[in-house]
C-alpha positions in Angstrom: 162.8 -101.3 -70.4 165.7 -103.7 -70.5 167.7 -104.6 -67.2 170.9 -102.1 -66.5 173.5 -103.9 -67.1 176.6 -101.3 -67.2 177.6 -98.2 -66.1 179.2 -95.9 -68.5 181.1 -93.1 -66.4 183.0 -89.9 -67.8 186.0 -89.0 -65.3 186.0 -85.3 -65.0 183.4 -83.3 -64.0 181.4 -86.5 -63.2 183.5 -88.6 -60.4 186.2 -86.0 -60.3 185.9 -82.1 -60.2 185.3 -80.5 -63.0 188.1 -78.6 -65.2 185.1 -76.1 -66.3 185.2 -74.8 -62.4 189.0 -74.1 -62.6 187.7 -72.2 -66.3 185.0 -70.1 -64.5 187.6 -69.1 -61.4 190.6 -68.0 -64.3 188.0 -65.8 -66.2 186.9 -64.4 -63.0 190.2 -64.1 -61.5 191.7 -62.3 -64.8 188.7 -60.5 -66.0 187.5 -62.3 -69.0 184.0 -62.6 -70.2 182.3 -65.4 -68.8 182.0 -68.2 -71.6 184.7 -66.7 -74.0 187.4 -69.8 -72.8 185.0 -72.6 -73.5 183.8 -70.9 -76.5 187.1 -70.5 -77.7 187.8 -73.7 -77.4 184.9 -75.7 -78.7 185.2 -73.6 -82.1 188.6 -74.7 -82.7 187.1 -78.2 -82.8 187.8 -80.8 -84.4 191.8 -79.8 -84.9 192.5 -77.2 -82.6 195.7 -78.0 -80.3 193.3 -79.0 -77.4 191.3 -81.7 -79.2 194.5 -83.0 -81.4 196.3 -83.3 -77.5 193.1 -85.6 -76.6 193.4 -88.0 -79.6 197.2 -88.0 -78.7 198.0 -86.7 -81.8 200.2 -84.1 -80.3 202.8 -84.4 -77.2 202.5 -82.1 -74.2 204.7 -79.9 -75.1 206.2 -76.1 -75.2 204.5 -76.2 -78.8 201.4 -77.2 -77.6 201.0 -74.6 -75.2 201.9 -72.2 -78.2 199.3 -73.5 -80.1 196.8 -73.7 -77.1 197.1 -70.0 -76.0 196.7 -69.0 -79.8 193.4 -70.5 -80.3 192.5 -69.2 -77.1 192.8 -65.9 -78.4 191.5 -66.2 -82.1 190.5 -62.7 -82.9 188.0 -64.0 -85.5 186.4 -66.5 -83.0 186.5 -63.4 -80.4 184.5 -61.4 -83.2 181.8 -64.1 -83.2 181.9 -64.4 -79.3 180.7 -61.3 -79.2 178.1 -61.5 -82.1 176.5 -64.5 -80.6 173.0 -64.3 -79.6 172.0 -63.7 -76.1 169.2 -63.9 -74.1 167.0 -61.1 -74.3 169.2 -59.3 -76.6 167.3 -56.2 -78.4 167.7 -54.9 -81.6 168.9 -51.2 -81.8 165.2 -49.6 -82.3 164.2 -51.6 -79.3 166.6 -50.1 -77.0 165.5 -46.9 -78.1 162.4 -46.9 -77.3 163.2 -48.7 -73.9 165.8 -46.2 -73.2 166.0 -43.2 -75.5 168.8 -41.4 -73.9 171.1 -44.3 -74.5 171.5 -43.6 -78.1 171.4 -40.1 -78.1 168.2 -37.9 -79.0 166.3 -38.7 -76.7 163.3 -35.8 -77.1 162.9 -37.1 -81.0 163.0 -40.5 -80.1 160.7 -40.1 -78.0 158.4 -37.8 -80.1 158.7 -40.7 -82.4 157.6 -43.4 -79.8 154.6 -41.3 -78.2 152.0 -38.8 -78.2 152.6 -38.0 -74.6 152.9 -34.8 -73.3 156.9 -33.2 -73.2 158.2 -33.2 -69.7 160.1 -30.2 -68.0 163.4 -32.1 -68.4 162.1 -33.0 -72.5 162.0 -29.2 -72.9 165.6 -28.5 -70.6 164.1 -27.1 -68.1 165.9 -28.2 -64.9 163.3 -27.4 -62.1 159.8 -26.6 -61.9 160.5 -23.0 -60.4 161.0 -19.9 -62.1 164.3 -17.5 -61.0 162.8 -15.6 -58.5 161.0 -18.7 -56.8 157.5 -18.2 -57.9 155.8 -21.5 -59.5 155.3 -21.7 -62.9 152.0 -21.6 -64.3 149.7 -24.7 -64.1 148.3 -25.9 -67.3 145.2 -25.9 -65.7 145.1 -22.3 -65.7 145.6 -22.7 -69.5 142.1 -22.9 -71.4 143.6 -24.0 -74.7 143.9 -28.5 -75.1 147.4 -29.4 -74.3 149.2 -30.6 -77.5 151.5 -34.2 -77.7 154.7 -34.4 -77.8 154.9 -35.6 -81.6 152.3 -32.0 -81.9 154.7 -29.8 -80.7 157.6 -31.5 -82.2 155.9 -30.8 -85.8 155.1 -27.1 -85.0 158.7 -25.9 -83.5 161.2 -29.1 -83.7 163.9 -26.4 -82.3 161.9 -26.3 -79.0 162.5 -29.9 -78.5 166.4 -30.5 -79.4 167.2 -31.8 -83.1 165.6 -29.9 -85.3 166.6 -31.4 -88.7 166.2 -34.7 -87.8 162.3 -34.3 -86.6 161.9 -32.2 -89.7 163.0 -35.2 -91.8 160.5 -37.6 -89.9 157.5 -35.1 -89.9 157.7 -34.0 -93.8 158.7 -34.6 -97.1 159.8 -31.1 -97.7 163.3 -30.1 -99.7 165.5 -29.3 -96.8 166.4 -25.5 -96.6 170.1 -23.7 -96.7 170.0 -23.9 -92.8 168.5 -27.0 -92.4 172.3 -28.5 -94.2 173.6 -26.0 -91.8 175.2 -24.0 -94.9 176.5 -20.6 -93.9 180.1 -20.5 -95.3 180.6 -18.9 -98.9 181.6 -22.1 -100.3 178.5 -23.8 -99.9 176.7 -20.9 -101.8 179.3 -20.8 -104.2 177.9 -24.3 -105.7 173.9 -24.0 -106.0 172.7 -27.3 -107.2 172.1 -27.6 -111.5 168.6 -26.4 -112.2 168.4 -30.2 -113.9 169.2 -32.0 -110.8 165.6 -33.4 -109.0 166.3 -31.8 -105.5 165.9 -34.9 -102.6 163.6 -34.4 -99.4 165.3 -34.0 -96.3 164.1 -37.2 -95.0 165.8 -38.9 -98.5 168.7 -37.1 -97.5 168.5 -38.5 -93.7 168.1 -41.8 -95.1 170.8 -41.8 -97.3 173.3 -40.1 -95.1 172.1 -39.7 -91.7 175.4 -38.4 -90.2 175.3 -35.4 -92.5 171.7 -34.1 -91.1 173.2 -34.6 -86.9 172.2 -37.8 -85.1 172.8 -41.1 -87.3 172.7 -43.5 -84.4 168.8 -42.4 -83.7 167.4 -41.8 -87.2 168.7 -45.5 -88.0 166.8 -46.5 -85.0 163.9 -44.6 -86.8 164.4 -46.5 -90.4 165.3 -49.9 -89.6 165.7 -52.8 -86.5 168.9 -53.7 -87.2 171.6 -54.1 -84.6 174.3 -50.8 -84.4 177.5 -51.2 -86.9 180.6 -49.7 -86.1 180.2 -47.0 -88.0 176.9 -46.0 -86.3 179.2 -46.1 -83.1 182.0 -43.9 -84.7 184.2 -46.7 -85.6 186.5 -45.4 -88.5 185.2 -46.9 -92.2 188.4 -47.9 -93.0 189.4 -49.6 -89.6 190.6 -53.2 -89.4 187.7 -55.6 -88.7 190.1 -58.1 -86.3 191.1 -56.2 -83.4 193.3 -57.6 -80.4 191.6 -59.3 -77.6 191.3 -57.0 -74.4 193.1 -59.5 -72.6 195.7 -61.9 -72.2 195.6 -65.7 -71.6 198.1 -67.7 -69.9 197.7 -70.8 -71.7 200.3 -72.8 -69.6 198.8 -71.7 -65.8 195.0 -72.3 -67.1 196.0 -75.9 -68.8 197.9 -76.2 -64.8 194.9 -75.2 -62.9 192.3 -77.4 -65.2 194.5 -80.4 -64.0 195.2 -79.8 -60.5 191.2 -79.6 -60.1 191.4 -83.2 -61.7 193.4 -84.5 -58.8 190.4 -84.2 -56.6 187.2 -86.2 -56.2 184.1 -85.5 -56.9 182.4 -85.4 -53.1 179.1 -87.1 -54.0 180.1 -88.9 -56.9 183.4 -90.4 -56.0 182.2 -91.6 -52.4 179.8 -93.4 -54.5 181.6 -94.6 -57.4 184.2 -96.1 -54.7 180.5 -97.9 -52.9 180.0 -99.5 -56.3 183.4 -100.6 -57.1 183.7 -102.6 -53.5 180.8 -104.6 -53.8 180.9 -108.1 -54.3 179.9 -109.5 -56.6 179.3 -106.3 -58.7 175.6 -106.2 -59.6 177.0 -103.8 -63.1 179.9 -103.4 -65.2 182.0 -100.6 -64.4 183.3 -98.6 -67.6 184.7 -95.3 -68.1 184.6 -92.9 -71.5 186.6 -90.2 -71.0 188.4 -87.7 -73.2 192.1 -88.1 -71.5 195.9 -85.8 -71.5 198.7 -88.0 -72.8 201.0 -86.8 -69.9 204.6 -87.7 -70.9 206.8 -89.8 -68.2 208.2 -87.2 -66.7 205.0 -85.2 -65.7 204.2 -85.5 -61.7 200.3 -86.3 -63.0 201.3 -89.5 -65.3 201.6 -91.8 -63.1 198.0 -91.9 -61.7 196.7 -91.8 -65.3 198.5 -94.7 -66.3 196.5 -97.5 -67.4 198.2 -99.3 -64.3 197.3 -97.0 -61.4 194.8 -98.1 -59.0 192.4 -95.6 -60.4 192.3 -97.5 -63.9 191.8 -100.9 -62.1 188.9 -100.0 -60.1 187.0 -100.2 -64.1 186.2 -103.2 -66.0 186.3 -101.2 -69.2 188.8 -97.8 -69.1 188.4 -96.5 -73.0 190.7 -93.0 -73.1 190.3 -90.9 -75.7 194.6 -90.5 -76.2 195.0 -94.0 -76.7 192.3 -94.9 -79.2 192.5 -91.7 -81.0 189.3 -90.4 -81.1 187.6 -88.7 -78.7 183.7 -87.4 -77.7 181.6 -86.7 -79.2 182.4 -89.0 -82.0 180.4 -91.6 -82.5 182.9 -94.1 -83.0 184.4 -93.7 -79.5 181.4 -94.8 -78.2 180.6 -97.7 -80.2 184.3 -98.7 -79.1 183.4 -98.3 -75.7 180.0 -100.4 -76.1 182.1 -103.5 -77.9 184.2 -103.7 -74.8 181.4 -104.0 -72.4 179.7 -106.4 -74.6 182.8 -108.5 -75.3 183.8 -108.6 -71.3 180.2 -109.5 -70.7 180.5 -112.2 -73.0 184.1 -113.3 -71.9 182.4 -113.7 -68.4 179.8 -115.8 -69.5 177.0 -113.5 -69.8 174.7 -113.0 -72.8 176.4 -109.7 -73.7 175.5 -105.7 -73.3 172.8 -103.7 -75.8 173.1 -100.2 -75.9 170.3 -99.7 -73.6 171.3 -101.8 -70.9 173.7 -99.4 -70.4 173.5 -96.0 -68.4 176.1 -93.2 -69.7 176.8 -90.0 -67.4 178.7 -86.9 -68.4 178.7 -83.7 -68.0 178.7 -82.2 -71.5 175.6 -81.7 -73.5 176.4 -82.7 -76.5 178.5 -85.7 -75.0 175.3 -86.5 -73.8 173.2 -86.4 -77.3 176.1 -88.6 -78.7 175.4 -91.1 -75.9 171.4 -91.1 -76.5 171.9 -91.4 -80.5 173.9 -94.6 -80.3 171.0 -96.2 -77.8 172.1 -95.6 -74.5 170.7 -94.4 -71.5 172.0 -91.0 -70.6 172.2 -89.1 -67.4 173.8 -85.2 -67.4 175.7 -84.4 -64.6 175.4 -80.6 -64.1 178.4 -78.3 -62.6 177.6 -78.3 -59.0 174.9 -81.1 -59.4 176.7 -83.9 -58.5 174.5 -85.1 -55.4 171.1 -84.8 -57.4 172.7 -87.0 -60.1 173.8 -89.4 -57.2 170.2 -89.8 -56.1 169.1 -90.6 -59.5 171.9 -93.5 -59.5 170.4 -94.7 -56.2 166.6 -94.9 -57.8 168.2 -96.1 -60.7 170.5 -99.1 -59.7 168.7 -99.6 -56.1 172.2 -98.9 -54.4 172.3 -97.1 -52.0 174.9 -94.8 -50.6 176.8 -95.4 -47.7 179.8 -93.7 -45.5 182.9 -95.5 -46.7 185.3 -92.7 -46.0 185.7 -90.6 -49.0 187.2 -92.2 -52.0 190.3 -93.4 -53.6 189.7 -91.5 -57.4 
């Protein structure tokens, strides 16, 4: 492997804190699902109002926070949100066999799953003991072979709860006046034509299961598919975007992602601060970082200005507002690779390959980018930091030492 020659460093959430933390506290804080913000805000990418303010494409402005707090609350991005696989996610017959109750009928469900033997509480029974406080009899007393669940199900469905629906699983038999639940005259008043093939009543289930009594189940029974809205009771003719079940702030979360800038990272800012007070510098010091074009005015522009003792403490400082591009394209990073190379080379060295140089960020696919263009990558997790400031130590051979917290 080729001698490190560079250190490629991302600024927040590697040697500051990370704005994702002050994401996690507003979703907790305000009752929003966990991920939704990030989500939100990686699918408005590449030209939603967050990205265009990186590439300095747009001012920080009244408009941007507009903008901002609408893509935050994208009702058709919301609709994928919660579409979106998750781990260990089952499909609707799953859960009814793992939990028959949740969907609704739960003595054919489990008639269907089974050929155990029906419970008290399968039956309705609510206790064991008869009225008067004698015990029921045992079915050991019983001579006759106990009969399954599914068994008894097949002989008298109205013991067990749903009659119609069992019927339609158990046989292929034309359902009767009483089985539609017809009593009123009108329904007699229209007999069907002697010419029309009468259906089954499990045809008629699985055509229209809500007309027979418990749709949610007897789709369970047909098919794995995941619930619709319709199953759930949702009106047919009800909008598909609905409004978000909460409100974002756009202009107090974009306040509390930069505050959490201000502060250093506690393992990897001591460190950072080692590395740039050494002298000589055994490594280049560059950072890639997607940046906020604060205007004059704003009480955070002067410590992100390319002349703040923050900036100097890099050889290389390539921000994402000034070049116009910003991670994970790949040309950022080639941009950021030319510079090292060229100061190398302006300092009488032989120049910087891609893999004499170590990249650490906190975002996967930053990451990816880094490792496709030939550089050496190291992730630096939310709440990580100190594990990735060993791997620098085994890495570079520097080690840390108390120099009194750091001036990121």
């Amino acid at each position: 492997m080729a001698p490190l020659k560079a250190l490629l460093f991302d600024i927040g959430g590697v040697l500051v804190l990370s704005p994702f933390q002050a994401i996690v506290d507003y979703e907790r804080e305000n009752n929003i699902p966990s991920g939704w913000i990030n989500f939100a805000i990686s699918r408005s990418s590449p030209n939603g109002h967050w990205q265009r303010l990186e590439r300095g494409e747009i001012p920080l402005d009244d408009d941007f926070f507009k903008g901002f707090g609408q893509d935050l609350c994208n009702t058709d991005v919301w609709e994928d949100f919660q579409k979106r696989p998750r781990t260990g996610r089952k499909k609707l017959k799953d859960l009814a066999l793992a939990n028959p109750t949740q969907l609704g009928d739960p003595v054919s469900l489990k008639a269907e799953a089974a050929d155990s033997e029906p419970t008290d509480q399968d039956r309705g029974a609510q206790s064991s003991s008869l009225p008067d406080g004698s015990e029921g009899a045992s079915q050991a007393s019983d001579p006759r072979p106990s009969k399954s669940l599914k068994e008894l199900a097949t002989e008298n469905p109205t013991q067990l709860g749903d009659p119609v629906s069992l019927k339609a699983e158990t046989a292929d038999s034309e359902p009767t006046e009483h089985d539609k639940g017809a009593s009123s005259p009108s329904s007699q008043a229209n007999p069907p034509s002697p010419s029309e093939k009468p259906q089954s009543l499990k045809e008629l289930a699985t055509q229209n299961p809500s007309q027979l009594g418990d749709p949610v189940s007897l789709k369970a029974e047909t098919a794995a598919s995941e619930p619709t809205d319709q199953d759930r009771g949702a009106s047919s003719n009800a909008p598909t975007a609905r409004p978000l079940p909460f409100a974002i702030d756009a202009p107090t979360l974009f306040r509390n992602m930069m505050i959490i800038l201000r502060a250093p990272d506690p393992h990897l800012g001591p460190y950072f601060t080692h590395l740039s007070h050494l002298s000589p510098r055994p490594f280049l010091l560059g950072a890639l970082s997607n940046t906020i074009p604060f205007p004059p005015s704003h009480p955070f522009a002067a410590a992100s200005s390319p002349s703040s003792a923050p900036r100097q403490s890099f050889d290389v400082f390539v921000a994402s507002a000034e070049v116009g591009l910003r991670k994970p394209h790949r040309a950022i990073y080639e941009l950021a690779l030319r510079e090292l190379d060229r100061l190398d080379r302006e300092r009488g060295g032989e120049g910087v390959a891609p893999g004499e140089v170590l990249f650490l960020d906190d975002i996967a696919e930053n990451v990816r980018m880094g490792a496709t263009v030939g550089m050496r990558t190291l992730r630096v997790r939310l709440g990580e930091t100190e594990g990735a400031v060993r791997e620098l130590e085994r890495v570079t051979g520097v080690r840390r030492k108390d120099v009194g917290g750091s001036k990121l």
